[in-house]
C-alpha positions as CSV (number, residue, x, y, z in Angstrom):
1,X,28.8,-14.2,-16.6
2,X,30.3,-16.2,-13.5
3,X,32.3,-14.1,-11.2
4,X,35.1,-15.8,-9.6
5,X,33.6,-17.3,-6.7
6,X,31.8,-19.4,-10.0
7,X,28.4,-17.3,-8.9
8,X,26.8,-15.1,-11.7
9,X,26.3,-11.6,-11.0
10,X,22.9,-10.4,-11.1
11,X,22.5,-7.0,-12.9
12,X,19.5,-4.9,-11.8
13,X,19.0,-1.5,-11.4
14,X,19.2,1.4,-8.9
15,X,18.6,5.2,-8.7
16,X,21.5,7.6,-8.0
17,X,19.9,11.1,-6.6
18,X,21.9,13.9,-6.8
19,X,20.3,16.4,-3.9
20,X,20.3,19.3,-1.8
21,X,18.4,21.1,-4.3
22,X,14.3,22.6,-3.9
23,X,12.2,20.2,-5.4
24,X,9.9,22.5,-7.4
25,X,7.0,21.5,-10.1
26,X,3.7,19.2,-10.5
27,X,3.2,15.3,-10.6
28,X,-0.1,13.4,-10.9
29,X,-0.8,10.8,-8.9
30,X,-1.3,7.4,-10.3
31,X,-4.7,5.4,-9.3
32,X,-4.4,4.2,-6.0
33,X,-2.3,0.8,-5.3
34,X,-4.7,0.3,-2.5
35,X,-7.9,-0.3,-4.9
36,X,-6.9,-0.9,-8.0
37,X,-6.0,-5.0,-6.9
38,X,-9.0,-4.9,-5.2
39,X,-11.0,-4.0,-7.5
40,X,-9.1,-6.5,-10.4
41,X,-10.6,-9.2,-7.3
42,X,-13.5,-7.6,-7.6
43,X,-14.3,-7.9,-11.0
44,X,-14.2,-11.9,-10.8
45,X,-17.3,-11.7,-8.8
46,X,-19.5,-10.1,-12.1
47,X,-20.9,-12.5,-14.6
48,X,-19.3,-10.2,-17.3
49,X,-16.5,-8.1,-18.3
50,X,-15.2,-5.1,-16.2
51,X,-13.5,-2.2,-17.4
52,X,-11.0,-0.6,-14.6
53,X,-9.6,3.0,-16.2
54,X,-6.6,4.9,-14.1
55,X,-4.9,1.7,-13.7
56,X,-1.3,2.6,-12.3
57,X,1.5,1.0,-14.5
58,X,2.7,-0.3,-10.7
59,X,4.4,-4.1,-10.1
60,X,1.4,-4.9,-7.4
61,X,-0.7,-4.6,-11.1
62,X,1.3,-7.0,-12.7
63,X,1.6,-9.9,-9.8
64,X,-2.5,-9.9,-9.5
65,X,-3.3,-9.8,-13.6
66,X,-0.4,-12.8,-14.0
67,X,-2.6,-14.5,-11.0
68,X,-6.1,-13.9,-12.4
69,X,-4.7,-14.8,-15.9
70,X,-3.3,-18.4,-14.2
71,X,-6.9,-19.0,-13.4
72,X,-7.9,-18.5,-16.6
73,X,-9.2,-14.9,-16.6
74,X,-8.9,-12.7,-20.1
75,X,-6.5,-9.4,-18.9
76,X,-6.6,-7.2,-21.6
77,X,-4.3,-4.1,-21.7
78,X,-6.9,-1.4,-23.4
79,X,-4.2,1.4,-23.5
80,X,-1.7,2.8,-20.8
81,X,-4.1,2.8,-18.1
82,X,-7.2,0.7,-18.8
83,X,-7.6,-3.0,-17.9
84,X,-10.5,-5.3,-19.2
85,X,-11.3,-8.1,-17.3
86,X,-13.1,-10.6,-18.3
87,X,-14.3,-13.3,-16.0
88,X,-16.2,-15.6,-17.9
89,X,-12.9,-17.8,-19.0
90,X,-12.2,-18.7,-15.4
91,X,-11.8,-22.1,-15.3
92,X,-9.5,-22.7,-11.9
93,X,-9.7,-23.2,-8.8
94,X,-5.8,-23.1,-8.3
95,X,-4.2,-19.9,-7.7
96,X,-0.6,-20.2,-9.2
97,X,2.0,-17.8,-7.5
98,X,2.9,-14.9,-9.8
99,X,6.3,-15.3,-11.8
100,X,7.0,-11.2,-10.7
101,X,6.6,-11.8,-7.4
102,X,4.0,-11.9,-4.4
103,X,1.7,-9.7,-3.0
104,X,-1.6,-9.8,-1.1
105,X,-4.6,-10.4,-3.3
106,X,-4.3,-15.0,-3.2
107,X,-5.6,-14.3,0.3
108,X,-8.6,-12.3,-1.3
109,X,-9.0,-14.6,-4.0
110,X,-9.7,-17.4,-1.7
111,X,-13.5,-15.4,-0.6
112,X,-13.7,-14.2,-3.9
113,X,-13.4,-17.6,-5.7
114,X,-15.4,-19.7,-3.5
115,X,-18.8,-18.3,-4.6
116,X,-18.0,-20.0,-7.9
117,X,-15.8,-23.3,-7.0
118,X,-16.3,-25.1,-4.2
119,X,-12.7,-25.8,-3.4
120,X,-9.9,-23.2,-3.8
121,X,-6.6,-23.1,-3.2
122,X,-4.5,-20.0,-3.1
123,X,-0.1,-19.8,-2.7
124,X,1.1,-18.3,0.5
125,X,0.4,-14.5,1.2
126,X,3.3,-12.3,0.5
127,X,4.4,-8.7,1.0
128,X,7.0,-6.1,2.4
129,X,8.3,-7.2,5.5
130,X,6.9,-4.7,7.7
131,X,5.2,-7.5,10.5
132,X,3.5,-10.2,10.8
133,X,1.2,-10.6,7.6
134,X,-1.6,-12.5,9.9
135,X,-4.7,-13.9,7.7
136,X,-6.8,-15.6,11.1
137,X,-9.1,-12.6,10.5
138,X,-9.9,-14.2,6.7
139,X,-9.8,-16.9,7.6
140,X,-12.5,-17.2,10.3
141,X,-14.6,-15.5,8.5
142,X,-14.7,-17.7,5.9
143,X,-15.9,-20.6,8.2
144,X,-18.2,-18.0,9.7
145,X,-19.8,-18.1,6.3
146,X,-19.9,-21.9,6.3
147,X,-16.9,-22.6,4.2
148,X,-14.2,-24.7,5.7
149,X,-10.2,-23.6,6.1
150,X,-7.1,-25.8,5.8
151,X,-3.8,-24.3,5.9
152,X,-1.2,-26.6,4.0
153,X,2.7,-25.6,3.3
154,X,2.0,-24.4,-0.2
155,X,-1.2,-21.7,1.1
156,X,-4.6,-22.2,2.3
157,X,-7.4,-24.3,0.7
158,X,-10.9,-22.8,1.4
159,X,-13.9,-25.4,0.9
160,X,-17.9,-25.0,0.8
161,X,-20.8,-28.0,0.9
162,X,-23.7,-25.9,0.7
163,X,-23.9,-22.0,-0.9
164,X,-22.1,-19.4,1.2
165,X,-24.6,-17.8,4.3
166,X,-24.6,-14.3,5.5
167,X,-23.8,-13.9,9.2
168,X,-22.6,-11.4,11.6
169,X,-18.9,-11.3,12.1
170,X,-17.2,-8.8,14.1
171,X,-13.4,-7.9,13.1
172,X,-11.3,-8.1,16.7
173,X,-9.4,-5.3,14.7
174,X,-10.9,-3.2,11.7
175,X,-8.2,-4.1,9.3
176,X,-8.8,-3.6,5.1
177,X,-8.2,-7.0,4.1
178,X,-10.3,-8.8,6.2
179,X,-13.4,-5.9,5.5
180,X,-12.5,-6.8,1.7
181,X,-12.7,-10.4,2.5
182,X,-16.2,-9.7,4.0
183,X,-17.2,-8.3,1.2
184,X,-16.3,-10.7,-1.5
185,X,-17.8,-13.2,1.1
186,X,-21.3,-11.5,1.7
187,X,-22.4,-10.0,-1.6
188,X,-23.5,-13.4,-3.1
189,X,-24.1,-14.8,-0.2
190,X,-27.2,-16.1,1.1
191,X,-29.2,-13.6,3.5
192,X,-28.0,-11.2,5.2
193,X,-24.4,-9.9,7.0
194,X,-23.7,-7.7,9.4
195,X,-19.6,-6.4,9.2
196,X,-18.8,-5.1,12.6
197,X,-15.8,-2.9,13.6
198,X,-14.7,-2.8,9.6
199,X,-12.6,-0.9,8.1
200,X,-13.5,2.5,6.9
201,X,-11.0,3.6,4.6
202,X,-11.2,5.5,1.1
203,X,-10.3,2.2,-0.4
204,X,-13.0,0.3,1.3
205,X,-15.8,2.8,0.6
206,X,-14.7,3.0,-3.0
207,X,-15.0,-0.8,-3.3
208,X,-18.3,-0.7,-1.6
209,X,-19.0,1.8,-4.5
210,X,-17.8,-0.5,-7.3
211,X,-19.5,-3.6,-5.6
212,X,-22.7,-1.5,-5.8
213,X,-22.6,-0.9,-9.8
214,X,-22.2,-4.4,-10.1
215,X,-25.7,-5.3,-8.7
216,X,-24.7,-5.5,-4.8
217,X,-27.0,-4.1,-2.0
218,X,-24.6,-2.3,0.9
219,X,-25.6,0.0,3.5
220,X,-23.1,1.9,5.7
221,X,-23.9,3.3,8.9
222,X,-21.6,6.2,10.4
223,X,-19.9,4.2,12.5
224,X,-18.3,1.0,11.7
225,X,-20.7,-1.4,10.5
226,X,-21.6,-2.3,6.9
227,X,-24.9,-4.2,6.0
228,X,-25.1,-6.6,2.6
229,X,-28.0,-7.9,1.7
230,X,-27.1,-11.3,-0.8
231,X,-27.8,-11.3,-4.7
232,X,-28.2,-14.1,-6.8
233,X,-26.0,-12.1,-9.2
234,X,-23.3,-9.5,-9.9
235,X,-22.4,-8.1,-13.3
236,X,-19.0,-6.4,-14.6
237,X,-18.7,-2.8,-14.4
238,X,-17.2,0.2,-15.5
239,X,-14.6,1.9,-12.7
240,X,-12.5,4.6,-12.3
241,X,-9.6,4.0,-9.9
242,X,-9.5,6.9,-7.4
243,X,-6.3,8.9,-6.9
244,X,-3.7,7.4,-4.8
245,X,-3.7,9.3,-1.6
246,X,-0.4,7.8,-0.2
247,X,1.4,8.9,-3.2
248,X,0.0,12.7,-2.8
249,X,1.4,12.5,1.2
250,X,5.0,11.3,-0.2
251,X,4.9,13.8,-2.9
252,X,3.8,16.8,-0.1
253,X,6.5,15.4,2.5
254,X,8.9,15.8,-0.3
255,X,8.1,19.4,-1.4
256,X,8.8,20.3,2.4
257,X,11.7,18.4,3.3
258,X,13.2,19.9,0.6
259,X,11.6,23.0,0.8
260,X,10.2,23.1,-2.8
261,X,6.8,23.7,-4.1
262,X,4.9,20.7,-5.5
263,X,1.4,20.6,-7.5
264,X,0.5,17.3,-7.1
265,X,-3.2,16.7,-9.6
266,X,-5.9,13.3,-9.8
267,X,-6.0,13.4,-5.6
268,X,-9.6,14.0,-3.6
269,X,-8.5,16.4,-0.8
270,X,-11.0,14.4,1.1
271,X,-9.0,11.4,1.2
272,X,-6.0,12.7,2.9
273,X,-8.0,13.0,6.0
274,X,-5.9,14.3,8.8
275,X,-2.7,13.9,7.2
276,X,-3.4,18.0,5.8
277,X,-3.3,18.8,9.8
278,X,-0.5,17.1,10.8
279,X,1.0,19.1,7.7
280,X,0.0,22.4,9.1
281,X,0.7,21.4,12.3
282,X,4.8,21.1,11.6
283,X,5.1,24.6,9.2
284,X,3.6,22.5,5.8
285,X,1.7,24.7,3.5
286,X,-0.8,24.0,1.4
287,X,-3.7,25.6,-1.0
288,X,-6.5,24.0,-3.4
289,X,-5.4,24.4,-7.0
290,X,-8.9,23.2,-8.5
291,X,-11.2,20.1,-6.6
292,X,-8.4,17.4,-7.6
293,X,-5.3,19.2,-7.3
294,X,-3.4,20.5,-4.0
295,X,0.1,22.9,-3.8
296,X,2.5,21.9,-0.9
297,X,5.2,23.8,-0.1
298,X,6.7,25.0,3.3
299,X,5.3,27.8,5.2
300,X,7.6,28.4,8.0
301,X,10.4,27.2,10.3
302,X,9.5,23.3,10.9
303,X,8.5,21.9,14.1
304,X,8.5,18.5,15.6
305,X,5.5,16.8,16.1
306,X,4.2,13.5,18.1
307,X,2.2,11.5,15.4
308,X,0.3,7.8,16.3
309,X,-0.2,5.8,13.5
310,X,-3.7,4.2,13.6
311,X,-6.5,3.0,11.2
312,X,-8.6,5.6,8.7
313,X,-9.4,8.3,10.0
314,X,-6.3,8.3,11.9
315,X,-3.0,9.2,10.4
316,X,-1.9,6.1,8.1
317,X,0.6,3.7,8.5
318,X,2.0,4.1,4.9
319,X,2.0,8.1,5.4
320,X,4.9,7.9,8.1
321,X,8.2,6.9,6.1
322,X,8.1,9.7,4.5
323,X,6.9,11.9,7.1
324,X,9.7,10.6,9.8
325,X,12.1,12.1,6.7
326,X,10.2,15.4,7.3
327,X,10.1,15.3,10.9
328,X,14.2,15.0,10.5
329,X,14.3,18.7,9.4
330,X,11.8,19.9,12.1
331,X,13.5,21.9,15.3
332,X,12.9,20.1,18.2
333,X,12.1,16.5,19.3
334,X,9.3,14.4,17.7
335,X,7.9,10.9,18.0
336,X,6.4,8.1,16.2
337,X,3.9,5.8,17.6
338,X,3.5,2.6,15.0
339,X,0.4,1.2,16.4
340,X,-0.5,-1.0,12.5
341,X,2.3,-2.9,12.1
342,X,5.0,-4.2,14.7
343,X,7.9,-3.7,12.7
344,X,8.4,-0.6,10.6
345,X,11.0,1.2,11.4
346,X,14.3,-0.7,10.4
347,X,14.3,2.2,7.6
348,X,15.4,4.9,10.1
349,X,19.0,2.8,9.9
350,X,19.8,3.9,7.0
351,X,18.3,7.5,7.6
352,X,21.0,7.7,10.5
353,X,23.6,7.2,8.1
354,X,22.6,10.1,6.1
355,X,22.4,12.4,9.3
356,X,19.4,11.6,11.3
357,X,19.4,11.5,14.9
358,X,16.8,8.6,16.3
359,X,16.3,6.3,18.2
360,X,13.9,3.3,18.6
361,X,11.8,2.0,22.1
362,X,9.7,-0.9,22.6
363,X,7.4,1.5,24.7
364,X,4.0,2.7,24.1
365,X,4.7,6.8,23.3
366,X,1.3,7.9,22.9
367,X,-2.2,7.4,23.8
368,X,-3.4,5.6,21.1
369,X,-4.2,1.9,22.0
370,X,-1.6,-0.2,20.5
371,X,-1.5,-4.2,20.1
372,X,1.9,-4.2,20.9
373,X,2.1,-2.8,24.0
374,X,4.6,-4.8,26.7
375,X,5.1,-7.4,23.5
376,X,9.2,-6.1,23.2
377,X,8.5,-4.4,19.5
378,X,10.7,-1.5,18.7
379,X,7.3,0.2,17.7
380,X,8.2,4.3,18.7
381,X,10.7,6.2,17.3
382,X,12.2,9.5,18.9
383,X,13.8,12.2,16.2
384,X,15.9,14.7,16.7
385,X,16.2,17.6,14.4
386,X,16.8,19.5,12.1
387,X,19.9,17.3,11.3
388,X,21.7,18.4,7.5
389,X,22.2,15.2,5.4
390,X,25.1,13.9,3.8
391,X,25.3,11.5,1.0
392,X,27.5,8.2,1.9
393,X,29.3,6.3,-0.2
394,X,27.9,3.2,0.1
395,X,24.5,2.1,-1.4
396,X,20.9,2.8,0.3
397,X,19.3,-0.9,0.3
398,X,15.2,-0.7,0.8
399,X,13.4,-2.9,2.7
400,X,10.0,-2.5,2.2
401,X,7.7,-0.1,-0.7
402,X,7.3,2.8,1.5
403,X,10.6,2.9,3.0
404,X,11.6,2.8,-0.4
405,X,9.8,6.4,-1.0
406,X,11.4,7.8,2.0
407,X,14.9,7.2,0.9
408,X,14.1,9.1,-1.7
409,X,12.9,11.9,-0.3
410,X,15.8,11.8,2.1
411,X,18.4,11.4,-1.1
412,X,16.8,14.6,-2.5
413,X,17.3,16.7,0.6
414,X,20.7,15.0,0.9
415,X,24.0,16.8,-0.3
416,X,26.0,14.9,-2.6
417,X,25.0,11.5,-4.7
418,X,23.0,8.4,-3.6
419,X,22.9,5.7,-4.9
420,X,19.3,3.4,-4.1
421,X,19.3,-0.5,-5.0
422,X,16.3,-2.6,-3.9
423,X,14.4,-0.7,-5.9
424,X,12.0,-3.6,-6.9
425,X,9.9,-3.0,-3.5
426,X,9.5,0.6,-4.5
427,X,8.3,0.2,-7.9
428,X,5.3,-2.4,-6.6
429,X,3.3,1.1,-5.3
430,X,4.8,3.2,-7.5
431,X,5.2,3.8,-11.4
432,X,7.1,5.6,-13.5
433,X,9.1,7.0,-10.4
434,X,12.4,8.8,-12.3
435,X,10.4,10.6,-15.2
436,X,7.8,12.2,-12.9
437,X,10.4,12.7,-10.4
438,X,12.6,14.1,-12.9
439,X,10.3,16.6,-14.8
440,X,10.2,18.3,-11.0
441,X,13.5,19.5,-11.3
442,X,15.0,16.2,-9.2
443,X,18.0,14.9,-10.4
444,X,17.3,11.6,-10.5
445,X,18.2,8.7,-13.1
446,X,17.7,4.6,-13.2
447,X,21.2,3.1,-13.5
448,X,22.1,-0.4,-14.4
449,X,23.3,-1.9,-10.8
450,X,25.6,-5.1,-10.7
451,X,24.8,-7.2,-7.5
452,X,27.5,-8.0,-5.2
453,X,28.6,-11.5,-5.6
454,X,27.5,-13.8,-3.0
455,X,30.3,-16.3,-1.7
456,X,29.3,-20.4,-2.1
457,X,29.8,-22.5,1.2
């Protein structure tokens, strides 16, 4: 209905948390957000159907099926958690932008697509707004392959003349997308390729895995460099999607912030790396339930802590949010260095207004090395705890998907109600948040939210 200005009001929805309390229980983790796109990519590469199981019911899920279905793929929902993907019906070369939003996979599809058409044009790359979404890396590595790049004000339109050709390509920076775009590129290509300085992470090894049991020949070396030799031919697959390991780090942040006790099942202690350490290392607790489920729960007094963000093994970008809500309740001062992305911490804003005492700096505080140094980004953050949190009155707006999970966390450890909006960026990583959050003792419920009307010119 119009409003009086003559605009409509938009109703969505929000969360209103009512905390202070222990958070006390067990959750499962969904399949990892991380994978499971990749692998719906993926399965366009096999000359018949894939079957992906552990799916996570997740808005990231949605945006790639509604773009592989514009192409002409078959989706089909087997139950809850089981995809079929059949990639025989393809019949485009145009990449329509998902009606539920954006997200990363069109720059993927462009590698993945141009084994089979030799022109392919793919929408602009989208995403939080966490820095500078940069595709040169995919990009170059496509014409390093012999394909040719155009960027045009809709997306990029990737070209070939002859089959694909393996080739060497070193990554100036080991990031996951461009790996993946390796990949895609070099499994059917002709020959051989050499990936130097990729990326190493769970994700990328169990994508290697999956490209494997469709027919693909990859060897890894224990450093950074991943060998294909070129097929002719891939076929589908059966795949399990492994257990999302940023989830499990939000879920054991939350069980000590609020100093709870959290099960959390489906998660491969292996792939939380050095994130258990960093956990000990500030008074977190934890003990092995069985091979795929943890406990987390505080052991002592908290203490603050100087983490650097960096790329697998190092401590991951997506694992701090929540962890900066931890670090709030530690004694003592603590820093963040962001060395993945440039601009990540416009969260701790709204963390202030709860309680927290930080503050930002456009220096270097740590010894990582970092992109940004001397570029003017407000990549460190300084905390200073423990600091109580209050509820405000007015709402919490999230920025970005993990952000999102850390306002969560902080409304839990919070006295009084919050109220969350924005929560669209949230539910792209993560499903069926209220339920599982709620069956942990956290008072937490999905409101009907009016937006505020917006004034015309």
């Amino acid at each position: 209905m119009p409003n009086a200005l003559g605009t409509p009001q938009q109703t969505t929805y929000a969360y209103r948390i009512e905390g202070g309390y222990p958070v006390v229980g067990e959750i499962t983790c969904l399949g990892a957000k991380n994978f499971a796109t990749k692998a719906m990519v993926a399965a366009l590469l096999g000359e018949t159907p894939t079957v992906l199981t552990n799916v996570p019911p997740i808005g990231d899920v949605q945006i790639t099926a509604e773009m592989l279905m514009g192409i002409g793929a078959r989706v089909e929902q087997l139950d809850e958690t089981t995809l079929l993907i059949d990639p025989t019906t393809v019949h485009s070369s145009t990449v329509p932008l998902a009606q539920s939003g954006s997200n990363r996979a069109p720059i993927l599809l462009l590698g993945a697509l141009l084994h089979r058409f030799e022109r392919v044009s793919v929408p602009v790359v989208g995403g939080c707004q966490i820095g500078a979404r940069k595709v040169d890396f995919h990009l170059d590595a496509i014409q390093r392959f012999g394909g040719l790049v155009e960027e045009t004000p809709e997306g990029y339109v990737a070209q070939r003349v002859q089959p694909l050709r393996g080739t060497h390509i070193h990554l100036p920076y080991p990031s996951v997308g461009a790996t993946e775009t390796c990949l895609f590129l070099s499994v059917l290509a002709e020959g051989r390729t050499l990936i130097s300085n990729a990326a190493i992470e769970p994700e990328i090894f169990e994508l290697i895995t999956m490209l494997r049991s469709m027919g693909a020949i990859i060897f890894t070396s224990p450093g950074r460099d991943i060998r294909v030799e070129g097929v002719k031919r891939l076929t589908g697959t059966r795949m399990t999607v492994l257990g999302d390991r940023i989830e499990a780090a939000s879920w054991a942040s939350l069980a000590c912030a609020s100093d709870g006790d959290v099960t959390v099942h489906g998660i491969r202690p292996d792939s939380l790396g050095n994130f258990l350490s960093y956990y000990q290392q500030v008074g977190g607790g934890f003990e092995f339930v069985d091979a795929n489920s943890i406990r987390f729960f505080r052991r002592r007094k908290l203490s603050p802590a100087i983490i650097e963000t960096d790329v697998y093994p190092g401590f991951s970008t997506d694992w701090q949010q929540p962890f900066a809500v931890l670090l709030t309740q530690a004694d003592g001062i603590s820093i963040i260095h962001e060395t993945v992305y440039e601009k990540r911490f416009g969260y701790l804003k709204a963390l202030n207004r709860l309680g927290a005492r930080t503050q930002l700096t456009t220096h270097c505080l740590g010894s990582v090395p970092c992109r940004y140094r001397d570029m003017n980004y407000e990549h460190s953050a300084i905390i200073i705890g423990p600091t109580p949190f209050t509820a405000v009155d007015e709402e919490i707006v999230i920025p970005d998907l993990r952000a999102g999970l850390a306002y969560v966390i902080a409304a839990a450890i919070a006295r009084g109600t919050s109220v969350i909006t924005g929560i669209h960026f949230l539910e792209r990583g993560y499903g069926n948040i209220v339920p599982r959050l709620a069956a942990m003792n956290l008072k937490i419920e999905r409101i009907p939210y009016r937006m505020p009307a917006v004034a015309e010119a």
